[in-house]
FIRO-789349 format. One record per residue: residue in three letters; residue number from 0; x, y, z of N, C-alpha, C in turn. Coordinates in steps of 0.001 Angstrom, whole numbers, padded with zeros to 6 digits. Atoms other than C-alpha are relative to their C-alpha. Last residue first. Example, Ala and Ser with C-alpha at 12.3 -4.5 7.8 and 13.67 -1.06 7.14 Angstrom:
// residues 2
R, residuo, num, n_X, n_Y, n_Z, ca_X, ca_Y, ca_Z, c_X, c_Y, c_Z
R, SER, 1, -000820, -001190, -000060, 013670, -001060, 007140, -000770, 001090, 000730
R, ALA, 0, 000890, -001190, 000000, 012300, -004500, 007800, 000900, 001200, 000000
END
This chain:
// residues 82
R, residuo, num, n_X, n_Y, n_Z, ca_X, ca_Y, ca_Z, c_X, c_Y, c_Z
R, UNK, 81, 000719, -001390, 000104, 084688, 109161, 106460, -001056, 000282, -001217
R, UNK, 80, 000734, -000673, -001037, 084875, 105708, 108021, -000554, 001435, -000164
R, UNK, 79, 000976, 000211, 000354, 085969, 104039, 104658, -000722, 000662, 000715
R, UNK, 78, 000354, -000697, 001126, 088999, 106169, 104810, -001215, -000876, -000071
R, UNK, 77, 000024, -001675, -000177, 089967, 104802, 108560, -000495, 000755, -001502
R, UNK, 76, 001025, 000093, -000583, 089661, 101217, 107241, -000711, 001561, 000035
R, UNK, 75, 001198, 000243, 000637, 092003, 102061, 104943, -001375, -000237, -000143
R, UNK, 74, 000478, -001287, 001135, 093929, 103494, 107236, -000749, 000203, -001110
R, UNK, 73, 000480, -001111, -001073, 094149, 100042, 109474, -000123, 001519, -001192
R, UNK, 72, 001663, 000627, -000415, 094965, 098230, 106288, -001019, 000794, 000972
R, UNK, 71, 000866, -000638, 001228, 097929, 101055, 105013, -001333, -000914, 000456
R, UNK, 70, 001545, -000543, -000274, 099723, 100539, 108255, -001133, 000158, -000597
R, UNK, 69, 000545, 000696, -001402, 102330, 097833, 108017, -000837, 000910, 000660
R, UNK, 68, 001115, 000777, 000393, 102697, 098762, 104195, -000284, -000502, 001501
R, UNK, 67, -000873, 001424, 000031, 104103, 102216, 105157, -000800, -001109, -000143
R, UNK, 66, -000080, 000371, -001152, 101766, 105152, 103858, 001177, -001468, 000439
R, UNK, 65, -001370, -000725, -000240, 102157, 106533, 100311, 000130, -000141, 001740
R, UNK, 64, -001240, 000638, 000099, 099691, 103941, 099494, 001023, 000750, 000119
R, UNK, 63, -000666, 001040, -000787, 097394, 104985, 101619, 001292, -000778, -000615
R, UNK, 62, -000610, 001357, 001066, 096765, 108335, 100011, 000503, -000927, 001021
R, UNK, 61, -001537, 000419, -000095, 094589, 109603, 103230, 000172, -000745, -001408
R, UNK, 60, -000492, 001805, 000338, 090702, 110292, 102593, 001601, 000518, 000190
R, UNK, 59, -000643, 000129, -000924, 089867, 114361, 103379, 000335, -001382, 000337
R, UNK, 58, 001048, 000670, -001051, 087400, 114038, 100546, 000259, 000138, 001308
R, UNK, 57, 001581, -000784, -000042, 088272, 117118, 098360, -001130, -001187, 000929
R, UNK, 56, 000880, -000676, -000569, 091638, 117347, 099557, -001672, 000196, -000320
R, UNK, 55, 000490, -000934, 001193, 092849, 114407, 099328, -000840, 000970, 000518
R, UNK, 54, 000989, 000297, 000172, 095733, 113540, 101798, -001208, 000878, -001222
R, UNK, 53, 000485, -001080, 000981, 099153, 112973, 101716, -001586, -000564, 000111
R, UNK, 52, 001111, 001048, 000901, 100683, 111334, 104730, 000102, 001140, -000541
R, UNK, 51, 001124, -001148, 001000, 103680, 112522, 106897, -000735, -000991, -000840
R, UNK, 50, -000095, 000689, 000996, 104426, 109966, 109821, -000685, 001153, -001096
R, UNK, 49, 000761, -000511, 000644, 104893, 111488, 113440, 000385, -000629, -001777
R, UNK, 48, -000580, -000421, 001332, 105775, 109410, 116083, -000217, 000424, -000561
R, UNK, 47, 001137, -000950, 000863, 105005, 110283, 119484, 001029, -000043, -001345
R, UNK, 46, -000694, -000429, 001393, 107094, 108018, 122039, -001082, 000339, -000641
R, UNK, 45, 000672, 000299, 001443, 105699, 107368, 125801, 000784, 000691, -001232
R, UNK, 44, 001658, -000496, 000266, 107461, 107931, 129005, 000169, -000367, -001806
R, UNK, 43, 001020, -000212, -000984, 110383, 106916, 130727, -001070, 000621, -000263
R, UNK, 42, -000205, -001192, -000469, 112234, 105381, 128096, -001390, 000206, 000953
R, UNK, 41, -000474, 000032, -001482, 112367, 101636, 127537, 000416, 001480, 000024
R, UNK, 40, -001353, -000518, 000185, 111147, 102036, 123829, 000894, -000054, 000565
R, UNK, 39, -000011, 000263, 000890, 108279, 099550, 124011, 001671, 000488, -000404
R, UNK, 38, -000536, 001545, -000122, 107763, 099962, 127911, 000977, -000661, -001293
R, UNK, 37, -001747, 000016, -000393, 107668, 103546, 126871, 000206, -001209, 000568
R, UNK, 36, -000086, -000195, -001305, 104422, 102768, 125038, 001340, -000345, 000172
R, UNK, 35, -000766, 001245, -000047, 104731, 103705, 121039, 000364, 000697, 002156
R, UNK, 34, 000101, -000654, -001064, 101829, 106672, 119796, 001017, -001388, 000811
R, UNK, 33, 000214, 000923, -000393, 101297, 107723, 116308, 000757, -000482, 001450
R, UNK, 32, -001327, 000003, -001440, 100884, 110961, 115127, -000166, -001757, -000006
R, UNK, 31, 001031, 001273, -001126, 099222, 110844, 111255, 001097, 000472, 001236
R, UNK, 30, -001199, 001234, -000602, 100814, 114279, 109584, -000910, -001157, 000333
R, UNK, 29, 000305, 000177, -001494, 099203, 116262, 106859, 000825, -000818, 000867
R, UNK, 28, -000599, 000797, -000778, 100142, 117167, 103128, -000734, 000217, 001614
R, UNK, 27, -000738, -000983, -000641, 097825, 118334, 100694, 000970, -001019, 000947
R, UNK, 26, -000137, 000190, -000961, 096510, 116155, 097470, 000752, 001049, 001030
R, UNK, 25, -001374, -000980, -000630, 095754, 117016, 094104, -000346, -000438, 001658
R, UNK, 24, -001315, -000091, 000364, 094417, 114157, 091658, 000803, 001447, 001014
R, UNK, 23, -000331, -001859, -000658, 090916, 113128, 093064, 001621, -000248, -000771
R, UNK, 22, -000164, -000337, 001320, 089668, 109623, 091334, 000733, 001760, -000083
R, UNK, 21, 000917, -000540, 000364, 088206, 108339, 094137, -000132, 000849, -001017
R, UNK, 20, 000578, 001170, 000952, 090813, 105684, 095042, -001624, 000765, -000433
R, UNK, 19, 000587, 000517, -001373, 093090, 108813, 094994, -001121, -001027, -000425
R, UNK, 18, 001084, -000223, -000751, 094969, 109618, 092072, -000538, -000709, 001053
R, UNK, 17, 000266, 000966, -001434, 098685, 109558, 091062, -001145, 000697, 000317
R, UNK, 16, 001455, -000424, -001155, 098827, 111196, 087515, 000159, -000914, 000995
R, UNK, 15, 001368, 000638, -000199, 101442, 109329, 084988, -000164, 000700, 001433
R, UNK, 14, 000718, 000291, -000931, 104872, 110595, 084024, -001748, -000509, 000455
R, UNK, 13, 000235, 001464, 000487, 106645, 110525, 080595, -000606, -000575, 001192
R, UNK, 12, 001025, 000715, 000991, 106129, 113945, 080736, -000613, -000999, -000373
R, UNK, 11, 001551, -000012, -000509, 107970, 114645, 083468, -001058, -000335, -000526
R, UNK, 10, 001097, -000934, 000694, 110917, 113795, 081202, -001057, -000157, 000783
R, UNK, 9, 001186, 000264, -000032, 113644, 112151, 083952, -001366, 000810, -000782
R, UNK, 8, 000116, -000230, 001521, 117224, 112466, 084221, -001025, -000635, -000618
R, UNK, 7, 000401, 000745, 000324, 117160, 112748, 088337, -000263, -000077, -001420
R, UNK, 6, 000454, -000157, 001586, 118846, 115015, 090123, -000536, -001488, 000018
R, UNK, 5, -000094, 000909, 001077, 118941, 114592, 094031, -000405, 000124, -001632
R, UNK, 4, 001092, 000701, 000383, 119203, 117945, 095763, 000630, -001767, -001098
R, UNK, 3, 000028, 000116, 001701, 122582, 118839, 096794, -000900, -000800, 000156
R, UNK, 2, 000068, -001363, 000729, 122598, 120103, 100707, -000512, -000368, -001412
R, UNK, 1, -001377, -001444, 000282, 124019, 116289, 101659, -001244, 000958, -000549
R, UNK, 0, 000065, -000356, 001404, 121494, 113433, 103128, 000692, 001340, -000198
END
């Protein structure tokens, strides 16, 4: 991606709130790691991915939908657990 932000010709205004399924509206950022055996990659040892999430801060729940859709079930789980 080039230096030059992406514009976008967009009234913020005409935006809508993203809340959590608890109704929270500010979120922080965190990472998930995740963890791919070097059989998987064929390197000689293990892969550490890191995936940014947003989470809320007043439950510590993950937004899942800003997660990929081939994890958001598993993480959802994970948010009922806390």
């Amino acid at each position: 991606m080039s230096k030059e932000q992406l514009q976008m010709n967009v009234d913020i205004t005409q935006s809508t709130p993203m809340k959590s399924a608890d109704g929270n509206q500010v979120f922080q950022e965190a990472v998930v790691l995740r963890k791919i055996s070097k059989f998987l990659t064929g390197t000689s040892e293990d892969a550490v991915i890191p995936i940014p999430v947003f989470i809320d801060v007043k439950t510590g729940k993950i937004l899942t939908e800003m997660l990929p859709k081939e994890l958001r079930t598993e993480y959802e789980e994970y948010n009922k657990a806390i």
